[in-house]
N, C-alpha and C positions, 0 to 999 in steps of 0.2 A: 651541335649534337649530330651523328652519325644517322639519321633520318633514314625510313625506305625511299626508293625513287617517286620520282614525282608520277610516273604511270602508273606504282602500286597502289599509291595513296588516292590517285584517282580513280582508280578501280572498285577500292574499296570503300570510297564514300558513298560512289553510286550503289555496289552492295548493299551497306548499310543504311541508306535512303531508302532505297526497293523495300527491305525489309523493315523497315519504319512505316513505308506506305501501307505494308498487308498488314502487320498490325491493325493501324488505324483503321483498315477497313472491317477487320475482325470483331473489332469492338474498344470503344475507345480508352485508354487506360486510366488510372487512379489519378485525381489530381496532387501535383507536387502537393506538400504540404507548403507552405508561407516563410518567407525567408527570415532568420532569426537577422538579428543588430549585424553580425560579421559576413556573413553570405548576403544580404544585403547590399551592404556598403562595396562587397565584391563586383556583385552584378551593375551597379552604382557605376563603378569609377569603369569598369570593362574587363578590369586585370588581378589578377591575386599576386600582392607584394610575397617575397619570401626573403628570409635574411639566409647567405652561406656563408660558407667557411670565406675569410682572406685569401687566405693563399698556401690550401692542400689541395694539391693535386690527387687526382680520382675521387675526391668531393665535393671541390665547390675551386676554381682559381681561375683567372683569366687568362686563357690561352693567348699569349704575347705573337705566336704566329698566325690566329687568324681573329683575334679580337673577338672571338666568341669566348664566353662563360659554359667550361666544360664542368663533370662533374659527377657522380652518383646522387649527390644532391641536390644537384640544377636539373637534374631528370626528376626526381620525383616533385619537383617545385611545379615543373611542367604537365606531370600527372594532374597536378589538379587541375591548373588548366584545362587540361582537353578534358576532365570529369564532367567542370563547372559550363565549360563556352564551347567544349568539343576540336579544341585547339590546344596545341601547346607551345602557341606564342603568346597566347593571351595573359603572360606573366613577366612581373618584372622583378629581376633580380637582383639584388644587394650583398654586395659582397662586405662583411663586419666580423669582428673580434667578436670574442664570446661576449666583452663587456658593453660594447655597443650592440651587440642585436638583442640582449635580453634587456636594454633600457630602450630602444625604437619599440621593444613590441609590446612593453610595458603602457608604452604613452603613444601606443594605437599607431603607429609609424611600420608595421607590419600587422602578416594575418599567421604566417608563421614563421617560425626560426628551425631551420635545417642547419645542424653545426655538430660539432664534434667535442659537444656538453653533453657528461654523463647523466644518467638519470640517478639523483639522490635523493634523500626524503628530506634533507635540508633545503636544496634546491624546490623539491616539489612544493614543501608546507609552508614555504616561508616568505615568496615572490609574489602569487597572486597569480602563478603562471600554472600551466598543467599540464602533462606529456599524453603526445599519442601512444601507438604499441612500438615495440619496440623491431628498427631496421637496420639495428647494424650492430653487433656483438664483438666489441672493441675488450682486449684488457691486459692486462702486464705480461709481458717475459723475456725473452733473452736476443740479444742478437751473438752469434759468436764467429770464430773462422770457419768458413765452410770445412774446411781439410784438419781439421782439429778433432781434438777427440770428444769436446763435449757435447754429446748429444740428446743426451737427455737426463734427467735430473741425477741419476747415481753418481753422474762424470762430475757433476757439480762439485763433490764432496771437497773442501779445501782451498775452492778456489778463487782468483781475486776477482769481484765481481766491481765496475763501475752503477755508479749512480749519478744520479741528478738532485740538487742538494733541493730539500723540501718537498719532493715529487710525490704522488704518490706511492710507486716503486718503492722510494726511498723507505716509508712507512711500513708498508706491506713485506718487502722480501724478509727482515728478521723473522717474521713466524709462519713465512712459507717455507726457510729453511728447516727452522726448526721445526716445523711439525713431520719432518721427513728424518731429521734426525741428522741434516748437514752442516758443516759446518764453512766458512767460506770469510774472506778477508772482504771486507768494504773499502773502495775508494771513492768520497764524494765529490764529484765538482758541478761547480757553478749553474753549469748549463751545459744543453742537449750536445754542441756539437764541441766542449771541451772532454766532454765524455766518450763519443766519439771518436776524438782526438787520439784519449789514453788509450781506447780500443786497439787501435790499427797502427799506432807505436808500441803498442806489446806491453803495456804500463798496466793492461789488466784484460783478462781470458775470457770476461763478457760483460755485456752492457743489457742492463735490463732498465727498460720503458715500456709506452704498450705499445700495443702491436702497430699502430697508424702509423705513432711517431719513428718507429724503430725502422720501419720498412721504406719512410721517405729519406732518412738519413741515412740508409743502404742503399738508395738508388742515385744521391748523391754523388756518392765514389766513384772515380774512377775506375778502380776495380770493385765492384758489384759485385761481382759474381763469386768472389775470394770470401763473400761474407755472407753468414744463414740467419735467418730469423727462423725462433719456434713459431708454427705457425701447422695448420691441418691436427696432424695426427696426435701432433700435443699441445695441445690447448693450454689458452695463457693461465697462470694461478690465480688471478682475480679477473671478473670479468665486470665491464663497466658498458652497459647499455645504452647504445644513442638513440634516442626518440626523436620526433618531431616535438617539440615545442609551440604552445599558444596560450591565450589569453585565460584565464576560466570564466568561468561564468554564462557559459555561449555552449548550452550540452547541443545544439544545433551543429554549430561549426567544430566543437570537439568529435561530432558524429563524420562529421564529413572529414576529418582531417585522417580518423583510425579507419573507414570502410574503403575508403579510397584505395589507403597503403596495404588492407587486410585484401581488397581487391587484388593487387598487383602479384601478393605469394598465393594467393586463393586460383588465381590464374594458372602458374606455374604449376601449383599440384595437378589441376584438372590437364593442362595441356596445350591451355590458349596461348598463342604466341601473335607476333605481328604476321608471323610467314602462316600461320593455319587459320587463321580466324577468317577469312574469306569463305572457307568451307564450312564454318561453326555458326557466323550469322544466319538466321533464316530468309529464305531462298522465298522468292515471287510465287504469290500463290499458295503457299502454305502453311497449312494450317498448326493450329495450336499442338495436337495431340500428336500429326506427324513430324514436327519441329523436335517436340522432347522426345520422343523416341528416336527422333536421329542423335539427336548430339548429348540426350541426358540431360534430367530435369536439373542439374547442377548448372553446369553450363547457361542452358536454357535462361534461368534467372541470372545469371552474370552478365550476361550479354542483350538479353532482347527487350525492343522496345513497348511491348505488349508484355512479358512475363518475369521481366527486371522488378526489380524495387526499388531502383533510384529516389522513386517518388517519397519514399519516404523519408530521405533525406532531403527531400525540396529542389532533388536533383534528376535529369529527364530517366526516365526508369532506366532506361539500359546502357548506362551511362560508361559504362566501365567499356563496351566496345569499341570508343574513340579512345580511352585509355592507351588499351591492348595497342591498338591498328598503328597506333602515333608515336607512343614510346617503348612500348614492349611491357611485359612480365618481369616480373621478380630478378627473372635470371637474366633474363638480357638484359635490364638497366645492370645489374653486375657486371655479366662477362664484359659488357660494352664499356665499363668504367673502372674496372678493379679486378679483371680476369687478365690474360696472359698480354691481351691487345691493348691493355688501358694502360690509363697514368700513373696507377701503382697497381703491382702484381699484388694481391693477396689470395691464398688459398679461401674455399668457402668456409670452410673449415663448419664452426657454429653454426653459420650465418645459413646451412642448406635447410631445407625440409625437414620432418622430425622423422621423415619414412626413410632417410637417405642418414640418419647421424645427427642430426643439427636440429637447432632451438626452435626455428618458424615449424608454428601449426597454427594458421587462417582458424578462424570460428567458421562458424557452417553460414553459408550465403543462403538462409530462409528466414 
């Protein structure tokens, strides 16, 4: 992972010490609460397991050039990490199929599953498993020629669309069509990259999957750039929610699994980032009432060791400020994983703020 330097990071431990020590000297904070069966066993072994993707790049795969486990994924596996130990080595990564990491974490072989499994109430009610909130706003549509004329659903009218046989796409596009009143030829094959195939031989005018898969078998190509994925401004026709995944039964560890991740967009609205939080921590010497009037009683409790709430998830109150410092906010695990610089380009599209267009809105940090 794309780390700050090792000066920044030492700067700002020391920060965040200093400002841990005037806490403490202020008055000493709330005790954690007790650690439930899975935060236990966490602090136990030293490391929190997480299951990712095999091998999607910008989520979860093993970078064959430097042997590191890059990822959107592997970042937030590492969030908790730095929540739970203040580090975000403190975790060990597992790269599995959708059908091996929901049977490891079934039979306690994981704490969580980070994967690119929708959230369905099949899924939900019937596993024994339970989703956090949801990080990542995945869901059907098209890929076509860039230089083409289809661009948006009117252009559609008529035209031969590929599929993937049994997929969901496959299901869904009849009464996405038709509820617009299109009409369009279907050609079905086998699999993703015989589809693919018919695309970019002229065998059919688009290939509709969802957005993850459509956009890594467009960066495949040789020529890339000759081909568009819908993607921003027209959002896909069905949309399929990735969560974290966990155990149930553990409203302890389900608490820590959602404030963590609600931490990281919670960050991003208010402002905190790895590059400002040096300034947001509280400073030597100061006090409670001049702290939240510097930085806002929001902040204030996001970050500090005396006016956090960590504690009440059994985690050190101000816990999310290792968060921020070590892996970033909402938006840098993005741009750093799935913006212009990362492994797959995706627009934010959904996935922003709800003040900017998009589906994340954090619950309130009180």
């Amino acid at each position: 992972m794309r780390m700050r330097t090792a000066l920044h990071r030492w700067l700002l431990a020391l920060a965040l010490l200093l400002s841990a020590g005037v806490a403490r000297a202020q008055s000493e904070t709330p005790t954690p609460v007790p650690p439930g069966p899975t935060l236990n066993a966490v602090l136990s072994r030293g490391e929190v397991y997480c299951g990712l993707s095999a091998d999607q790049p910008g989520f979860g795969y093993l970078d064959p050039n430097t042997a590191e486990i890059r990822g959107f994924h592997a970042d937030l596996c590492r969030a908790l990490g730095a929540a739970i130990f203040g580090s975000p080595l403190a975790v060990q990564l597992r790269l599995v199929t959708p059908e091996e990491g929901l049977q490891a974490l079934a039979a306690g072989e994981l704490d969580v599953l980070l994967h690119t499994i929708p959230w369905t109430l099949t899924l939900d009610s019937a596993s024994g498993l339970a989703f956090g909130p949801v990080l990542f706003h995945n869901g059907q549509t098209f890929m076509v020629r860039a230089d083409g004329p289809l661009l948006d659903w009117p252009n559609l009218d008529g035209a031969i669309i590929c599929l993937v046989e049994n997929s969901p796409a496959a299901q869904h596009l009849p009464e996405a069509m038709a509820s617009r009143g299109l009409s369009y030829q279907p050609v079905t094959l086998a699999t993703p990259e015989a589809a693919l195939e018919a695309l970019t031989t002229g065998r059919c005018q688009a290939l509709t999957a969802d957005l993850i898969q459509l956009e890594t078998l467009r960066r495949r190509l040789p020529n890339a750039a000759d081909y568009r994925v819908w993607q921003g401004s027209i959002p896909p026709y069905t949309v399929e929610p990735l969560a974290p995944i966990h155990r149930d039964g553990d409203p302890q560890w389900a608490d820590i699994v959602a404030w963590v991740y609600q931490g990281l967009v919670q960050a991003e609205q208010l402002g905190v980032t790895s590059e400002t939080i040096l300034d947001q921590v509280r400073r030597p010497q100061e006090v409670d009432a001049a702290y939240s009037a510097r930085v806002g009683g929001d902040i204030a409790r996001l970050l500090d060791a005396r006016l956090g709430l960590g504690w009440r998830l059994g985690l050190p109150s101000g816990f999310m400020a290792a968060v921020i410092a070590q892996v970033g906010n909402y938006a840098e695990i993005y741009a750093r994983n799935l913006g212009p610089a990362g492994d797959l380009t995706l627009e934010r599209g959904q996935n922003q703020l709800w003040r900017d267009g998009g589906l994340l809105y954090p619950p309130a940090w009180q």
